[in-house]
C-alpha positions in Angstrom: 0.0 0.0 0.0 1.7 3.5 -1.1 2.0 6.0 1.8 -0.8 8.3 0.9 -3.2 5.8 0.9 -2.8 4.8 4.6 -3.6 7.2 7.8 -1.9 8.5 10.7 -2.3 6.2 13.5 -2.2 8.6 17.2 1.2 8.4 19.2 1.4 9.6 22.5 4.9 8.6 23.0 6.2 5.0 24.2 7.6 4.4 21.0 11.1 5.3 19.3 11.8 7.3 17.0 12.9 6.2 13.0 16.6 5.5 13.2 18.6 7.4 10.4 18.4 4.5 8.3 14.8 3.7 8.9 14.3 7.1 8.1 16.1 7.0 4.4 14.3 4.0 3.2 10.5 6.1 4.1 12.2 8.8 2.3 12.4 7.3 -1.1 8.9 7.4 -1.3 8.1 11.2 -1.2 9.4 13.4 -3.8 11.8 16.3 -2.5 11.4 15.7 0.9 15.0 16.1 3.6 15.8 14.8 6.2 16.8 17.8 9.0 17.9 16.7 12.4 14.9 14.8 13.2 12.6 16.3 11.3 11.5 16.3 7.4 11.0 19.5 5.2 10.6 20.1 1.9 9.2 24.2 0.3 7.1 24.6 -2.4 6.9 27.7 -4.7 4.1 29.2 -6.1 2.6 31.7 -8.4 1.5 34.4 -6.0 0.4 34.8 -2.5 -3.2 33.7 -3.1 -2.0 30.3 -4.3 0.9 29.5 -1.8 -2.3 30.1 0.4 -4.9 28.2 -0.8 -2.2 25.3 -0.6 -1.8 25.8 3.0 -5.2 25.7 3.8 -5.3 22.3 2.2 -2.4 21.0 4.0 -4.3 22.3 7.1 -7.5 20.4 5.7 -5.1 17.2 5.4 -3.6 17.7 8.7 -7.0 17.6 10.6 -8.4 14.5 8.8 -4.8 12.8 9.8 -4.8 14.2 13.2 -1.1 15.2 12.8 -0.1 18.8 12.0 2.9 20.2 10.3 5.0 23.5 11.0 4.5 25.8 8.4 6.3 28.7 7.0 4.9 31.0 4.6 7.6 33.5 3.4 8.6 35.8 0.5 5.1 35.9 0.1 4.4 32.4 -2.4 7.3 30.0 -0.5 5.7 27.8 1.7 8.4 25.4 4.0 6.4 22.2 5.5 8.3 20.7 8.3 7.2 17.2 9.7 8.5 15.4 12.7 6.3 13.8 15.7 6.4 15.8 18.4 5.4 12.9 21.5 8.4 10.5 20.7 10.8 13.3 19.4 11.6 12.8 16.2 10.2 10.9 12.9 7.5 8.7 12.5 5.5 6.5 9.5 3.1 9.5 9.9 5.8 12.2 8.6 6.3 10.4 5.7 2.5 9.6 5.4 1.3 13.1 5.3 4.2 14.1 3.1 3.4 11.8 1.1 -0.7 13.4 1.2 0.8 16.9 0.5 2.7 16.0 -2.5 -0.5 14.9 -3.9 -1.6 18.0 -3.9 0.9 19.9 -5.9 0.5 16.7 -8.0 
């Protein structure tokens, strides 16, 4: 089953965090997305302001269905930075890489 078809599943912590390696293999399967500390982030460009925010509110549309929310940045007016990393164990999860995986589809 590919990434964006599954769902978030809730963590409230007890589990580690992806290992490094763990980590690479989920990230062959998003497009453009790196690996920071223990986070992912990838930025998307767009046409204008109104766009860069109509993709944002999507992402937030995404990000309520899933039940796992992003950091977003929304800068030079149509850059938007998505950062990903679950925040109860600390550091990257199947869930990142899930909703990536939803917000590329979007751009798609």
């Amino acid at each position: 089953m590919q990434l964006s078809e599954k769902n978030c599943v809730p963590c409230e912590g007890g589990v580690k965090p992806f290992t490094r390696q763990e980590a690479k293999r989920y990230l062959k399967q998003v497009n453009g997305w790196f690996i920071i500390r223990k986070e992912i982030e990838k930025e998307f460009k767009f046409k204008d302001f109104k766009e860069a925010l109509g993709f944002i509110n999507k992402v937030g549309d995404i990000a309520e269905e899933e039940d796992h929310h992003p950091d977003i940045y929304l800068h030079s007016y149509k850059r938007v930075k998505i950062t990903l990393s679950t925040h109860a164990i600390k550091g990257l999860s199947e869930n990142d890489f899930i909703l990536a995986a939803k917000i590329d589809k979007i751009v798609e």
